[in-house]
C-alpha positions as CSV (number, residue, x, y, z in Angstrom):
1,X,0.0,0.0,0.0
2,X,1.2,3.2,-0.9
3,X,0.4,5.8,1.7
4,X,1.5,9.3,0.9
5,X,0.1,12.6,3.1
6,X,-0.5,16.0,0.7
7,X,-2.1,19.3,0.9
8,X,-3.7,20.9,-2.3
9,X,-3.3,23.9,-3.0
10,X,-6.7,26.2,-0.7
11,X,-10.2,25.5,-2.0
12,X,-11.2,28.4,-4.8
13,X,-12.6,31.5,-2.9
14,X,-15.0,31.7,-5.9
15,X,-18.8,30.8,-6.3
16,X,-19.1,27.4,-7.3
17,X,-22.6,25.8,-8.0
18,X,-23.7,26.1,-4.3
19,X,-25.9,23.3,-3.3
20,X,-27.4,25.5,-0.4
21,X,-28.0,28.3,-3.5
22,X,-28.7,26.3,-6.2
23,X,-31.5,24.2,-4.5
24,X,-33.8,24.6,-7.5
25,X,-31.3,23.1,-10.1
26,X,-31.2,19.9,-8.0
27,X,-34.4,17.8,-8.9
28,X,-35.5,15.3,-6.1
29,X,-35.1,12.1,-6.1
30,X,-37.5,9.4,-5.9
31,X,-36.4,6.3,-4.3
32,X,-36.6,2.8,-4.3
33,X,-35.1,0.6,-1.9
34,X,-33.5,-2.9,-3.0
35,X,-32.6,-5.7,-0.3
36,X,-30.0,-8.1,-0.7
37,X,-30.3,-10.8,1.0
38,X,-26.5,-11.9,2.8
39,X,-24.9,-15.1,3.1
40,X,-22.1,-14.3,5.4
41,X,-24.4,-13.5,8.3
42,X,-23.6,-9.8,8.8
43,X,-27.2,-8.7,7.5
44,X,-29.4,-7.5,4.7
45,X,-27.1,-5.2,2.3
46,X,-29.8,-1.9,1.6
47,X,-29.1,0.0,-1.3
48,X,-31.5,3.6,-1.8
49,X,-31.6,4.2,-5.9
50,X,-33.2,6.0,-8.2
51,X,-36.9,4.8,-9.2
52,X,-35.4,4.6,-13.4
53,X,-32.3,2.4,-12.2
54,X,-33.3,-1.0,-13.2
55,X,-30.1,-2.3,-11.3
56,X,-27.1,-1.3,-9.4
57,X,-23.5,-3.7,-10.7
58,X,-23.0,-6.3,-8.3
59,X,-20.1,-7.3,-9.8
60,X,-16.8,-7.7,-8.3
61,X,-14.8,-6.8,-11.7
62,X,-13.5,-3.8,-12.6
63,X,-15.9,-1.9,-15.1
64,X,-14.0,-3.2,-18.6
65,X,-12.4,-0.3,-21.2
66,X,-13.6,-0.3,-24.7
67,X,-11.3,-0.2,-27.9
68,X,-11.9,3.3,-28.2
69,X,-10.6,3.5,-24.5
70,X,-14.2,4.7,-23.2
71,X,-14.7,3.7,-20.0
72,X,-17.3,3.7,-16.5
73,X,-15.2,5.7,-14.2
74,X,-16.5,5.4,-10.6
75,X,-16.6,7.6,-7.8
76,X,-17.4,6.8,-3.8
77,X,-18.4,9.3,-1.9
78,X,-17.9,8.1,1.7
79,X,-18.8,10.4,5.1
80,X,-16.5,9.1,7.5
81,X,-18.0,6.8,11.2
82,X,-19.5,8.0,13.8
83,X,-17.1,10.0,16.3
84,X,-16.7,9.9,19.9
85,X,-18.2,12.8,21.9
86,X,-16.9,11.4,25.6
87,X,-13.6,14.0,25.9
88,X,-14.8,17.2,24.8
89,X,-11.3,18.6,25.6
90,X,-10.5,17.1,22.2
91,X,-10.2,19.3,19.6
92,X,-13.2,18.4,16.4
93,X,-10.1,17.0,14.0
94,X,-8.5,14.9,16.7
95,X,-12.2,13.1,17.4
96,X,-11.9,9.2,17.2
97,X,-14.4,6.9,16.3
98,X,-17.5,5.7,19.0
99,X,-17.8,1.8,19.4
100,X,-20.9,2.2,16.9
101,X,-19.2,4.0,14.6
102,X,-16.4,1.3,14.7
103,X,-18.9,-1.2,14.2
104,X,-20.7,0.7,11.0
105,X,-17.0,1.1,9.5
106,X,-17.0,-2.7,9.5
107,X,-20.2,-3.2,8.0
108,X,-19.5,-0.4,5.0
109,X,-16.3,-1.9,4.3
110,X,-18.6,-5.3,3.9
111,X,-21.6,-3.8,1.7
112,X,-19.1,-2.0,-1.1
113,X,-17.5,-5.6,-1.0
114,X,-20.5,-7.4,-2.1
115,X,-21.4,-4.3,-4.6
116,X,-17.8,-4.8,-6.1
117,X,-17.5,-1.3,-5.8
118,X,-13.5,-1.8,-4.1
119,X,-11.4,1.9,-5.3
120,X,-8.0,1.4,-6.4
121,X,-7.4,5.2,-5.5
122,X,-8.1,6.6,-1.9
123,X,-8.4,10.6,-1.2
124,X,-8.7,10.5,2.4
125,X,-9.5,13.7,5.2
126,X,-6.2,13.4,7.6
127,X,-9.0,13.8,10.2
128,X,-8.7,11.2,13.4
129,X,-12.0,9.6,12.8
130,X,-11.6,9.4,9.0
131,X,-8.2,7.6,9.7
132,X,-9.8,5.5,12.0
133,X,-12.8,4.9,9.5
134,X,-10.2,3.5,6.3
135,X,-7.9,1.5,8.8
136,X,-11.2,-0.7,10.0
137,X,-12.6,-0.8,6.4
138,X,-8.8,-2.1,5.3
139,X,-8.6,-4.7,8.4
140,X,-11.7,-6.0,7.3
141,X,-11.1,-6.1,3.5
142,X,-7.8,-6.9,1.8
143,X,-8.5,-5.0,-1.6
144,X,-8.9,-1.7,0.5
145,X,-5.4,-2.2,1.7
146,X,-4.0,-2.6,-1.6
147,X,-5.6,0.5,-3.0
148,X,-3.4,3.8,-2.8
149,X,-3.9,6.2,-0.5
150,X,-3.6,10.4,-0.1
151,X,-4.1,11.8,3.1
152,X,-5.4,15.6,2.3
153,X,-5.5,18.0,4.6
154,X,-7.5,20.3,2.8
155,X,-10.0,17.7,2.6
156,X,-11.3,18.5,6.7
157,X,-11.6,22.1,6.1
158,X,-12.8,22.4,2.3
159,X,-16.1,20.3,3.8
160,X,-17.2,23.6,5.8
161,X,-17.4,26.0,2.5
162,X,-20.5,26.5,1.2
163,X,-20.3,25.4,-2.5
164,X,-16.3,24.3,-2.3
165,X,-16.3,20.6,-2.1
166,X,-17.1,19.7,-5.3
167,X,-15.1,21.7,-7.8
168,X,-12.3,20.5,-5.2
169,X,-12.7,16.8,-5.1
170,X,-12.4,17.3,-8.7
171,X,-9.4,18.9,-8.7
172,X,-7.9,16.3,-6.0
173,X,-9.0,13.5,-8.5
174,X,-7.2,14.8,-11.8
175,X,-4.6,15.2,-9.5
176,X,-3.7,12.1,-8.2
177,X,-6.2,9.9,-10.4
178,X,-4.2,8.0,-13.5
179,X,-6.5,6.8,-16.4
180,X,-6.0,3.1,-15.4
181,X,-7.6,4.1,-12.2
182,X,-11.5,3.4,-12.6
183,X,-12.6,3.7,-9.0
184,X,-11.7,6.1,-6.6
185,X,-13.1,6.8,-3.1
186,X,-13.0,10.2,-1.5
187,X,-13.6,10.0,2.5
188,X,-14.6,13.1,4.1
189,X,-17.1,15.2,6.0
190,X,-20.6,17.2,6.2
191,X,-21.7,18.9,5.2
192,X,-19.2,19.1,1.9
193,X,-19.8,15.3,1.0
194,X,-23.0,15.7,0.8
195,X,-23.3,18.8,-0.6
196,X,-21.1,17.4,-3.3
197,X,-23.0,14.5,-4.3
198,X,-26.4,16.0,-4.5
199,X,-24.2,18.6,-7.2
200,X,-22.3,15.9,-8.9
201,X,-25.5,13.6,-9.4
202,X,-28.5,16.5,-9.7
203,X,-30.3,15.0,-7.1
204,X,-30.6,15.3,-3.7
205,X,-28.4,13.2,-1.3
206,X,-28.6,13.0,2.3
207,X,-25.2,11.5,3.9
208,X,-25.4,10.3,7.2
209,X,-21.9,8.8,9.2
210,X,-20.6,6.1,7.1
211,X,-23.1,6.2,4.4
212,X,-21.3,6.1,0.7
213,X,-22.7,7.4,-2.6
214,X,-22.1,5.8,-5.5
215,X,-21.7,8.0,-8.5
216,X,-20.4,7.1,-12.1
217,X,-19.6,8.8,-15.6
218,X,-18.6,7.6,-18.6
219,X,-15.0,8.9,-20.5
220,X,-11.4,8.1,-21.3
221,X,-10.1,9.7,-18.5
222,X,-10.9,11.2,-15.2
223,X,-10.0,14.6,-16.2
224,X,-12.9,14.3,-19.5
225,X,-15.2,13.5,-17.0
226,X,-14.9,16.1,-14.0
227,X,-14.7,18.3,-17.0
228,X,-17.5,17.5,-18.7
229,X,-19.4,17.9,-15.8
230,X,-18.2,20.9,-14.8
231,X,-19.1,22.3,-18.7
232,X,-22.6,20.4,-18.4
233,X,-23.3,22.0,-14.7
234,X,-25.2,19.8,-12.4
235,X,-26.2,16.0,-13.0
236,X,-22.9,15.3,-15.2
237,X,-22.4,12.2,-12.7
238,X,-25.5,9.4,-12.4
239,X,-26.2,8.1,-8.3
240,X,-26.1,5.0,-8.2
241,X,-27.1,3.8,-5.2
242,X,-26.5,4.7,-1.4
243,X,-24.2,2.4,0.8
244,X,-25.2,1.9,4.1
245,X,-23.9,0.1,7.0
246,X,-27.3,-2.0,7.8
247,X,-30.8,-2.0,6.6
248,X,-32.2,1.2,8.1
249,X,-33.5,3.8,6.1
């Protein structure tokens, strides 16, 4: 595993599609709810998607590249587990996980297993209880080890700027993303993450701790995608589907 800790360069101090401005460009979106049954033992997977999704990818390959090199790139947009509130000497970024939260990283780690939704790039807050939240889900699943991992700093801090997080994930993905790479996971806070998905997908997303979005977009590279999207505005990425550590909704 390849573990490397970067800053970018400070989120743009520009207007940026905000989701708290831009309410009326998001459309809601109506849900379904799809149960998979599990045979390990740890519980019902629920995936939330929307009502026109016939079917989320199961699959545990990697989404295959054309000739012409076109190819499903996706994106996981993970909030990190539930924190502790017992010392509240602690300052917020040095928060570790709770025992439930622990437990929830498990299960997470579990769900995107059986999904086959496993990111060979990781963009991680260097928050405490984002740390913690990666080193459960790689203890528990050997693929998440062997993806490589950035610790940003900028990450923690981007997450409280109204209208910031998105335009800056994409900047942290053509940055560190290689066009080989066709899954990255981005691990971060509220209310950013979920600001960002509900302006990467045109829908409305509600992230609660250690819930995931699952976003993808079709294109050669990662940069022809976060750039088509941010020429198209919002909706340039499709949801598909909402990780969550157990069946409630």
């Amino acid at each position: 595993m390849n573990v490397v800790v970067a800053s970018l360069v400070e989120p743009l101090q520009v207007p940026y599609n905000c989701y708290s401005c831009k309410k009326s460009q998001i459309k809601k979106n109506p849900k379904c709810v799809m149960v998979a049954s599990s045979s390990s033992g740890v519980g019902s997977l629920v995936i939330e998607a929307n009502q026109d999704q016939q079917q989320i990818s199961t699959s545990t390959d990697t989404p295959t590249t054309t000739l012409s090199s076109v190819a499903a790139r996706r994106l996981i947009l993970l909030r990190h587990a539930k924190s502790s509130w017992e010392n509240r000497s602690i300052r917020d970024h040095d928060r570790p996980l709770s025992r439930s939260g622990q437990l929830d990283a498990i299960k997470v780690s579990q769900n995107l297993l059986k999904l086959g939704w496993i990111p060979q790039l990781i963009l991680s807050s260097d928050a405490l209880r984002t740390r913690e939240t990666l080193k459960i889900m790689q203890e528990q699943v050997q693929a998440f080890l062997e993806a490589e991992v950035h610790f940003i700093s900028s990450f923690y801090s981007v997450a409280a700027m109204d209208g910031q997080t998105a335009e800056h994930l994409r900047q942290a993905i053509c940055k560190y993303s290689r066009d080989e790479i066709l899954t990255v996971m981005c691990m971060g806070h509220n209310r950013g993450w979920e600001e960002a998905a509900s302006v990467l997908s045109g829908v409305t997303v509600e992230l609660k701790t250690c819930n995931a979005a699952l976003l993808e977009a079709t294109g050669t590279s990662w940069e022809e995608c976060t750039q088509a999207f941010s020429l198209a505005g919002p909706g340039g990425w499709k949801l598909q589907g909402l990780v969550k550590p157990d069946t409630g909704v």
